[in-house]
C-alpha positions as CSV (number, residue, x, y, z in Angstrom):
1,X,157.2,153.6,127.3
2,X,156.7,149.9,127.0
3,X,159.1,147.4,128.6
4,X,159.2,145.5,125.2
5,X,162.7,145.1,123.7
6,X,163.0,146.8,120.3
7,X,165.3,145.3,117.8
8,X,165.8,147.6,114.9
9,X,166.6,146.6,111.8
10,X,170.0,147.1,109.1
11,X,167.3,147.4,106.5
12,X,165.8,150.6,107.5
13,X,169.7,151.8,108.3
14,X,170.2,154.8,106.5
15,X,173.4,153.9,105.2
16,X,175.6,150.8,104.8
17,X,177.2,150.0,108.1
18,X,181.2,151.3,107.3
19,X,184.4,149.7,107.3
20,X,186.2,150.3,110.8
21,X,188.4,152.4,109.1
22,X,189.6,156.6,109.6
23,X,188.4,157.5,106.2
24,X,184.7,155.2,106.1
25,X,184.0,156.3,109.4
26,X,184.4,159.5,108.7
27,X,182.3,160.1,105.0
28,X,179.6,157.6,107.5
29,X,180.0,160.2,110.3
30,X,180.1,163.4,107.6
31,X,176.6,161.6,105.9
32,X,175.1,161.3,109.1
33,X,175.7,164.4,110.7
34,X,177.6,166.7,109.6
35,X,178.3,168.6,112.3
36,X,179.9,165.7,114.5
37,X,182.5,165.8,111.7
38,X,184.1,168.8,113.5
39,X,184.3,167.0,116.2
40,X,185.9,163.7,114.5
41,X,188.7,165.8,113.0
42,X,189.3,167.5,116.1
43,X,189.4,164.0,117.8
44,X,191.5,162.8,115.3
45,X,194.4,165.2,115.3
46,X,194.5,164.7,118.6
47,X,194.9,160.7,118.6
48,X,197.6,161.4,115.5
49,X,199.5,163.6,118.0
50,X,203.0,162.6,118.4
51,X,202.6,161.5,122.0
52,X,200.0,158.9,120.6
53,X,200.1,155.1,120.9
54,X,198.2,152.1,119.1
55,X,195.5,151.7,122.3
56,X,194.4,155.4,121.3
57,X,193.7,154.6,117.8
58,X,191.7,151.9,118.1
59,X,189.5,153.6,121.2
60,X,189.5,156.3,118.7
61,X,187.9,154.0,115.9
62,X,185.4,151.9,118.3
63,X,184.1,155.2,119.9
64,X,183.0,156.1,116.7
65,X,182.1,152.7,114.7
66,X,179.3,152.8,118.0
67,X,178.4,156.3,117.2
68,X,177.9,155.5,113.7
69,X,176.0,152.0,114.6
70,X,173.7,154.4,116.9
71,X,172.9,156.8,114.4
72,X,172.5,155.0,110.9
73,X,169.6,153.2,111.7
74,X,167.2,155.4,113.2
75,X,164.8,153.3,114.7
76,X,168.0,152.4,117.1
77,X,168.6,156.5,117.9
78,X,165.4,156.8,118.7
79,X,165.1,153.8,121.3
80,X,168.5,155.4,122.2
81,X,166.9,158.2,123.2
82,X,163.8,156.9,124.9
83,X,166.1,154.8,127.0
84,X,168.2,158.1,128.2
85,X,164.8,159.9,128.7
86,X,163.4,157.2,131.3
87,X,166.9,157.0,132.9
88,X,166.0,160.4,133.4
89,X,163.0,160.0,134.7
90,X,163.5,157.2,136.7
91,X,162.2,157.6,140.6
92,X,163.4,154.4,142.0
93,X,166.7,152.4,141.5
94,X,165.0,149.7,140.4
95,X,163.4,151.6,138.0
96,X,166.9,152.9,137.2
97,X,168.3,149.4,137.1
98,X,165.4,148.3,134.3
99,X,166.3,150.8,131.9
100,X,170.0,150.6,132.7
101,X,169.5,146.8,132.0
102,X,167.0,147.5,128.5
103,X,170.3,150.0,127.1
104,X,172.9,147.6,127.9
105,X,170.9,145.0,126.0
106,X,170.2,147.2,122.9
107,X,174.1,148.1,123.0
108,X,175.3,144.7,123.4
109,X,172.7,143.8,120.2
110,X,174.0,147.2,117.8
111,X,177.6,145.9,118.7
112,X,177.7,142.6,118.8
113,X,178.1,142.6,114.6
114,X,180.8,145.0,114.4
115,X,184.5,143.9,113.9
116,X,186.0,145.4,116.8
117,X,189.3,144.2,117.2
């Protein structure tokens, strides 16, 4: 793994990047993997549970605008998952620390555009 930083771009995303909405994060999440939709719904009812308040919803709608941001373009999954690998692997804290540091950037940079309010 090379210490370079990799910046991925929204033109090799697979799809358009969604609306921070319920229903386009959800056909984003259902075209991306289908299988996490399960898991949406389930996380959904739950947030829609009578007990709920506003602070839920929108965790609820960042958690997932993030997990869409990760997965539609996959050059940024992939550098995902080379980062989680090395943290893995790492033998040393400083090590740790570097690749901590190189995932915080790439975050920070695949967030930084959406309207998270």
């Amino acid at each position: 793994m090379s210490g370079q930083s990799k910046s991925p771009r929204s033109a090799d995303a697979l799809i358009p990047r969604p609306a921070v909405t319920v229903e386009a994060l959800r056909a984003a999440v259902d075209r991306l993997d289908p299988e996490q939709t399960v898991v949406f719904d389930r996380e959904l009812s739950e947030v829609n549970s009578p007990t709920s308040s506003a602070l839920p919803v929108r965790t609820f709608l960042t958690r997932w605008a993030l997990w869409v941001e990760r997965y539609r373009v996959p050059a940024t999954a992939a550098r995902i998952r080379e980062l989680e690998v090395a943290m893995g692997a790492a033998k040393t804290d400083v090590e740790a620390r570097a690749v901590a540091t190189g995932m915080s950037g790439l975050l920070h940079r695949v967030s930084a555009d959406l309207a998270l309010r």
